[in-house]
N, C-alpha and C positions, 0 to 999 in steps of 0.2 A: 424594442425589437423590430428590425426591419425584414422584409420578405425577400428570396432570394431565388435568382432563376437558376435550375439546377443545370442550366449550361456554364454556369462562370464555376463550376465543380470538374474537379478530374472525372474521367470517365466510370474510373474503378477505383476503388476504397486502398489507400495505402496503408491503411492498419485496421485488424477488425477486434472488437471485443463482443462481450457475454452484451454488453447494453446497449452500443454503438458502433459507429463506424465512421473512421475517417479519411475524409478527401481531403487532396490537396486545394488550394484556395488560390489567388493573385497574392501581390507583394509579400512573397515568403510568408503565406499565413495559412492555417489549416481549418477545417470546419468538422467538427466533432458532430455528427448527426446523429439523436437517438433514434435507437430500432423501435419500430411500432410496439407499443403492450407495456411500454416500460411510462411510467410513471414523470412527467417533466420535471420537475421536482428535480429528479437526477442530474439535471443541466444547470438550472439556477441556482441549485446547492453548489454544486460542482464551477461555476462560477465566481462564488462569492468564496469560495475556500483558496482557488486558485489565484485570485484576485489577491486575499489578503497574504497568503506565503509570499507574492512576487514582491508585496509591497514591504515585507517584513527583512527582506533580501534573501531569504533561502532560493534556491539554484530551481527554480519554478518559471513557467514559460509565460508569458503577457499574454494577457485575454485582450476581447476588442469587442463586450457584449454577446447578445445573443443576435440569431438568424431564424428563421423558420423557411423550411425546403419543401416542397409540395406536404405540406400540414407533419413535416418530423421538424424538431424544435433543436436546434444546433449551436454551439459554444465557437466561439471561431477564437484561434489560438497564434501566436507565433509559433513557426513551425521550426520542430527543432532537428537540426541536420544530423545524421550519424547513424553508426551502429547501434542494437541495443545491447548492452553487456551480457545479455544472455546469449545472441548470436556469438557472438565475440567467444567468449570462455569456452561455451560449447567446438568451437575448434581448436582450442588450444587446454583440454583437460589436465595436461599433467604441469597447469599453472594456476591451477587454484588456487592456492596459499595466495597467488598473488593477485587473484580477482576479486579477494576475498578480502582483503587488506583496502583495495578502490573501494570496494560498498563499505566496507566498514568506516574511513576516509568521509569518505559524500553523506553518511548517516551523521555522524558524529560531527560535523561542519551542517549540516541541516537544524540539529538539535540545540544548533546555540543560537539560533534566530529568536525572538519571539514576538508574541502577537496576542491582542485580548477582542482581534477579530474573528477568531475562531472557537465552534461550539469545546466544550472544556470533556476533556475524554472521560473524568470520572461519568459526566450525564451520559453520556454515548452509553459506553458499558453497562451502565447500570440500566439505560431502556433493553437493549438485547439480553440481557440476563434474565429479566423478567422476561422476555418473550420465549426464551429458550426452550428448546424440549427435556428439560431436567428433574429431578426429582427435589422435591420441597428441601430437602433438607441441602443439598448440593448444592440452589439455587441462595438458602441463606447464609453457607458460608461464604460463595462468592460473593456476596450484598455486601458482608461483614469484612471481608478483608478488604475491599473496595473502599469500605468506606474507612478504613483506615487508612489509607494511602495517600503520602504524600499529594498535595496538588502544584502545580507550576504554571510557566505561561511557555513554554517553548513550544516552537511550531512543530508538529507532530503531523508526519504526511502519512501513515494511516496502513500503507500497502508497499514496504523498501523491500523490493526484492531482485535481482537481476533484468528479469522482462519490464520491467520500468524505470530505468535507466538508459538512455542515451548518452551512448559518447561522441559528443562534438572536439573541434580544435579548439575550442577553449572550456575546455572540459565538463565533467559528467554532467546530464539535467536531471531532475526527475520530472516524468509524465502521470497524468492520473493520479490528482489529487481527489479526489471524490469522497476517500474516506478519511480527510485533513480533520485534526483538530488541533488542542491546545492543551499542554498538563503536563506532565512529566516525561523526561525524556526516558525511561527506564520503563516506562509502558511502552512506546515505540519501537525498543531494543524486543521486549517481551514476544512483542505480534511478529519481527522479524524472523524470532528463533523459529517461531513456528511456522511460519513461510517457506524455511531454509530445513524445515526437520521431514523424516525418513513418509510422515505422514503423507505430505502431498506429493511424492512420486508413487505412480500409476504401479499397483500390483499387477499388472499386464503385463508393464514393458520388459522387451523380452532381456535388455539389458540393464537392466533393473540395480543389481551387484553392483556392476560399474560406476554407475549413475551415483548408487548410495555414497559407495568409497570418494569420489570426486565430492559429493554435498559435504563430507563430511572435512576433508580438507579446506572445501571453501568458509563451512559454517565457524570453523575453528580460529580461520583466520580473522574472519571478518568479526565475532565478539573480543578477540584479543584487541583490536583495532577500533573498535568503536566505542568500548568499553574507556579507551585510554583518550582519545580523541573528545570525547563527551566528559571526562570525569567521571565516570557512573561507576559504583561497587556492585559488581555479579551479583550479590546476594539482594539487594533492593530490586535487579529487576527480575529475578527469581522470584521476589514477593508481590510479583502484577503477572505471575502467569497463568495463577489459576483465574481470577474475574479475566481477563485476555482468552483464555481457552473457553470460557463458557458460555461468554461472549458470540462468539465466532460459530457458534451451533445453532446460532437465529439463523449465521446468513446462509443456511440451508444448502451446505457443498457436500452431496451427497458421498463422495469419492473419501472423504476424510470422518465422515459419520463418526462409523465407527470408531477411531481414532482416538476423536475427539473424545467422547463420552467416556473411554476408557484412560484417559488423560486426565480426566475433571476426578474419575472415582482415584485413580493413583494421588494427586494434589489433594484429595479433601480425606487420604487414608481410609477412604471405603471403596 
């Protein structure tokens, strides 16, 4: 890990997230800065996950080590040029079927990579389950269907959803590997649906209707397509959605809370 003067950084963050923030870099490269509070951990992991998809050939951007910028600890990246499919679709609504067909495309062309460089998602899941906020008995039928489930080695990028997707001239990338692993491609399709379902849009938003009718157009497409593109039968990743949903209530998204919990009791018929 080398130190870096925060003048060879663009001024202002070309993308922000919940953990970080990135600047542009020299020779077409980006530097992924973590936000103060968060844990390094999130860089090095996010590293070595990103590292092993590029090398696995899934559609993942080349790393180039770590940086440290006035004491925040930074991932520096090839930078990938484009729109993201979510700007994209969002101006062009009444072509979801066909945005939805791309993700489902890029998913399913993702999922035939693999790799035994990455942590194996049955462990993933089964740490956040046990951490989860759930009720004993909820928590051991996720254990148990869990642990009946099929294992694999395909490369599993953790977070397919439109806002991480880049469209370049030589087509899609995916950005924000962070939550990569390794297992079955039909766990991957699972965390999708729920990326893509009614929960994570904003009970606020004042066009809310809209919104839903278009997810649902795109959600439709995109598991016709990825479903087909992957090989996978609906009913096997049906059978990863409830450890995936119970899962997903460690990582503390207060917005789908609720949701979530009354998703776990619908899957477990309480």
């Amino acid at each position: 890990m080398a130190a870096m003067d925060r003048r060879f950084l663009s001024k202002e963050p070309i993308a922000i997230g919940r953990t970080a923030e990135v600047f542009g870099y020299e020779d077409n490269k980006v530097v992924k800065l973590l936000r103060p509070g968060f844990k390094r951990t999130l860089i090095t992991d996010e590293e070595a996950k990103v590292a092993a998809a590029h090398a696995a050939g899934a559609p993942a951007p080349a790393t180039h080590g770590t940086v440290e910028v006035s004491g925040r600890l930074g991932l520096v990246l090839d930078r990938v040029e484009g729109e993201s499919m979510l700007d994209e679709a969002s101006l062009d609504t009444f072509a979801m079927g066909r945005w939805g067909k791309v993700l489902g495309a890029l998913h399913g062309e993702t999922l035939s990579h693999t790799s035994d460089d990455l942590p194996r998602i049955i462990d993933v899941l089964a740490e956040r389950i046990e951490q989860a906020d759930i009720t004993a008995a909820h928590r051991k039928k996720a254990l148990d269907v869990l642990a009946a489930a099929p294992d694999d080695h395909a490369v599993l990028h953790g977070d397919v959803h439109p806002g991480n997707v880049i469209l370049t001239d030589d087509g899609p990338v995916l950005i924000d590997w962070i939550d990569a692993a390794r297992g079955s491609p039909s766990a991957d399709i699972a965390r999708t649906l729920w990326l893509l379902s009614p929960a994570t849009v904003s009970a606020h938003l004042s066009s809310r209707r809209i919104v839903l009718t278009a997810q649902g157009f795109f959600r439709r497409a995109y598991l016709k397509r990825v479903l087909k593109v992957a090989g996978v039968d609906r009913r096997v990743v049906d059978a990863w959605r409830l450890p995936v949903v119970a899962a997903r209530i460690a990582e503390g998204i207060a917005a789908e809370d609720v949701a979530l919990h009354a998703e776990v009791r619908r899957l477990t018929g309480g």
